[in-house]
N, C-alpha and C positions, 0 to 999 in steps of 0.2 A: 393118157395115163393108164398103167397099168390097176389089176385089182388085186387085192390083198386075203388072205384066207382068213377074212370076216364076210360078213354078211353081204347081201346085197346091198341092203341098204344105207349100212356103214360106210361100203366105198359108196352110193348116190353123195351121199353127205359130206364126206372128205372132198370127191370133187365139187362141190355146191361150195361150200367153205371157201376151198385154194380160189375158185376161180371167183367169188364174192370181194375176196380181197387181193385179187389182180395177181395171185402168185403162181407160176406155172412152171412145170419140173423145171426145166432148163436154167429158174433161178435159184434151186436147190443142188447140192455136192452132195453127192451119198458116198458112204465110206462104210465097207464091213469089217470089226474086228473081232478079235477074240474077246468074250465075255470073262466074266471072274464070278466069286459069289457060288450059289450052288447051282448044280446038274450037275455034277461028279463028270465022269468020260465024258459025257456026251458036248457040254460046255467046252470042255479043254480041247476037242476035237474040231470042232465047227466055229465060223467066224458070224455067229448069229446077233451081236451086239451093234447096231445100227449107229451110226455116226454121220449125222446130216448139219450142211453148213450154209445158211440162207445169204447168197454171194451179196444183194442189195444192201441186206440191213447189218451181216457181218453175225448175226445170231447163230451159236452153237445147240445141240441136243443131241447126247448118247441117251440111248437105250436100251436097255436091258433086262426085262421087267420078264420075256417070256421065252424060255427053250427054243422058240421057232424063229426066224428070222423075218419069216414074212407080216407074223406081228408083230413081231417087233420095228417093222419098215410104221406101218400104220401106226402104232401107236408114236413111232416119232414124232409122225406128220403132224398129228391131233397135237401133240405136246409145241410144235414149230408154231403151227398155229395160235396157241394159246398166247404163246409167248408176244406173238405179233401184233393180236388183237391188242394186247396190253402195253406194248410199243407205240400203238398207236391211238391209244385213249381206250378204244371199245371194249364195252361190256364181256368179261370173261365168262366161260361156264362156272367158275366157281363165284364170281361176282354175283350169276344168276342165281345160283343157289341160294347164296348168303340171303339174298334179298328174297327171296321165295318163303325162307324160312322166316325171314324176320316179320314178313308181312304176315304167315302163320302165326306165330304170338303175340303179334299185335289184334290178330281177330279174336285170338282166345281170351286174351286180356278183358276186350271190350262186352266179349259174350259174358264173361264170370263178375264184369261188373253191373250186369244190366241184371243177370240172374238176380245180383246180392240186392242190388236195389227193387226188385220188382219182391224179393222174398221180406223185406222189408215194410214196402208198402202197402202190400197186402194184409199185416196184422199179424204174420204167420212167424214170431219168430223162435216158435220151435219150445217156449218156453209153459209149461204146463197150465191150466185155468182152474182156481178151487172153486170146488162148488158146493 
């Protein structure tokens, strides 16, 4: 598999991903065409809009998010990907998100009510003593 003008690590992990879930170029169709939307000239000129067709599952994804073609080959991939995990039950990145954050407000929840009841308990509740 080629590498893409992202990081190193991003292609480790693209190919960690494909070959995790058994998919390896040869079951992928790549297609470049012309983009639409904006880059003025340079858009109308070059065929940087990425068009990948996963032959197995029959899965389509255009892309066209970035002027360069070679990200935009990569971010297909990630986007093919996602698609697939979700084809086939697994936990998406945004799945993991979701739940990332939900388990965050679930801790802050329990932290603001341990606070109220510990502010509580203590005799302290804010309200003045005459003396």
């Amino acid at each position: 598999m080629q590498t893409f003008a992202v990081s190193e690590e991003k292609n480790r992990w693209l190919r960690h991903e494909m070959e995790a879930l058994g998919i390896g170029e040869a079951d992928i169709e790549e297609k470049f065409v012309r983009s639409s939307g904006k880059g003025g000239q340079k858009v109308n000129k070059t065929s940087s809009c990425v068009y990948l067709l996963h032959k197995p599952t029959g899965l389509e994804v255009k892309c066209m998010k970035d002027r360069s073609q070679s990200i935009n080959r990569f971010l297909a991939r990630r986007e093919l990907l996602e698609k697939i995990k979700k084809l086939r039950g697994l936990p998406t990145a945004d799945d993991l998100e979701r739940e990332k954050i939900r388990k965050q407000k679930q801790k802050k929840r329990r932290r603001q009510r341990s606070e109220t009841l510990e502010h509580f308990s203590s005799g302290r509740t804010g309200s003045k003593t005459e003396e």
